[in-house]
N, C-alpha and C positions, 0 to 999 in steps of 0.2 A: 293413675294418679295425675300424669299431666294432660290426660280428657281434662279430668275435673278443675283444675285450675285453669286452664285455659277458658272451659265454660265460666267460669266464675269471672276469667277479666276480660270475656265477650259483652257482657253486659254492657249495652250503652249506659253512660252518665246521666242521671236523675231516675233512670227506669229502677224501681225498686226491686230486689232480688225477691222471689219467692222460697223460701223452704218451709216444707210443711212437715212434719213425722208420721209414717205409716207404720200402723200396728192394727193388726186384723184377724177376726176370726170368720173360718166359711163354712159353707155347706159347697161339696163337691157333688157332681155325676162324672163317670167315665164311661167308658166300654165295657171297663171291667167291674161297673156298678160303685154304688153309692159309698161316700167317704166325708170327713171332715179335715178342716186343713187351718192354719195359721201363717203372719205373715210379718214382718218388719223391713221397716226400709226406711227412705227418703225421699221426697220431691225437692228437689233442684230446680228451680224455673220450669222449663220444659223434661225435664230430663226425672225417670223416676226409677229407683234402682231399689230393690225391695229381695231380701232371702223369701225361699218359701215351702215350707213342710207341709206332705198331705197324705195321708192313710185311709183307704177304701179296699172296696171289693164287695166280695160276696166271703163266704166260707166256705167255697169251693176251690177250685184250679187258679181262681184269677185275683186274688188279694195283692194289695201294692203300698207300699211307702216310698213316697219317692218327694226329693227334697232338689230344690234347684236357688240358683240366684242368676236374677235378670237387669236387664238393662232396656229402659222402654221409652219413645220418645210419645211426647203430649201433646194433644191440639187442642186446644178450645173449639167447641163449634159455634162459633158467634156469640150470640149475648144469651144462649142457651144455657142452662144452669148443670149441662153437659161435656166431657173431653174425651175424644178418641184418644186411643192408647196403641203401640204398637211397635215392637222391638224383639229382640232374639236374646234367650237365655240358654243355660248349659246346668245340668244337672246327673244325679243318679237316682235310679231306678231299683228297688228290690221290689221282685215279684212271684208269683206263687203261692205254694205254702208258709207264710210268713214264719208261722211261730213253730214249725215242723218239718219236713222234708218233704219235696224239695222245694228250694227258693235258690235264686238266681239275683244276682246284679247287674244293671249294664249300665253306661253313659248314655246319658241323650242330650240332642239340640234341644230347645224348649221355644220353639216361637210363638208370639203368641198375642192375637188381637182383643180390644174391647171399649166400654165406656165407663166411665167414671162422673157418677152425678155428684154435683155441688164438690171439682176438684178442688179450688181456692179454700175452703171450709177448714179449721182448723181442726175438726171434730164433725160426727156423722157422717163422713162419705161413704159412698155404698159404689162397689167395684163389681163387672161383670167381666167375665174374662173367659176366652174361648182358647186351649194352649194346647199343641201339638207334641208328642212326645217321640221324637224321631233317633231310634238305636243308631249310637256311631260307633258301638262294639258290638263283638258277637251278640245274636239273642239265643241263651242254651234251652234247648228243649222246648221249644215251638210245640212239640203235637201235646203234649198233655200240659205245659203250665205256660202264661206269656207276659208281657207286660201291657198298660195300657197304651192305646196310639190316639186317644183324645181326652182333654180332662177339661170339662167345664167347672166353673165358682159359682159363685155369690159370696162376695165378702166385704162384711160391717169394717168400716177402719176407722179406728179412733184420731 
């Protein structure tokens, strides 16, 4: 909480503040196959802080839900209608046989790079995102069920 207020009275005087509202819906890929996922957040000037839910797999050994909240700093690339994105998130992980036995949970690190077209847009932004899912707890049962260790997006944000 005093990140965010200190960002708020870093602001030089007359620079007008940015906040935007992120709400989105994606099409996922993983390792552990294809999924869909949702998002909410906020843009902060540079700074974009967004929960994020996503459910894939296949119907085999490798199904996953896994739900994180991040923290990501923004670059504009010049007068490009584009912004690199790029920050460290923390989350959980269920994997497996989701809706059966067995499935597993673990904590992950969540870092995770990408671009963001027409960020300032108050509506239509379109996110691309490449996010690492790195266990900081045991991972049970490795030879028959896992979790994912990469999970790319596309995601429309309103």
């Amino acid at each position: 909480m005093l990140a965010l207020i200190g960002l708020l009275l870093a602001v030089p005087s007359g620079d007008e503040l940015i906040l935007r509202p992120v709400a989105g819906l994606s099409v996922v890929a993983s390792d552990s196959g294809p999924g869909v996922g949702a998002e909410l957040g906020i843009r902060i000037d540079h700074v974009l802080l967004r929960g994020l839910a996503r459910f894939g797999g296949n119907n085999g050994n490798r199904g996953f839900f896994s739900s994180s909240l991040r923290a990501d700093w923004l670059v504009p690339l010049g007068t490009s209608p584009f912004a690199f994105f790029a920050g460290p998130g923390v989350g959980w992980v269920s994997y497996g046989f989701l809706l059966d036995d067995p499935a597993r949970t673990t904590t992950v690190l969540t870092p995770a790079v990408g671009l963001i077209f027409r960020p300032d847009a108050m509506l239509g932004r379109i996110i691309l995102e490449l996010e690492g899912e790195i266990p900081v707890t045991r991972v049970e049962r490795p030879e028959d069920i896992a979790p994912p260790k990469v999970i790319a997006s596309l995601t429309l944000s309103l």
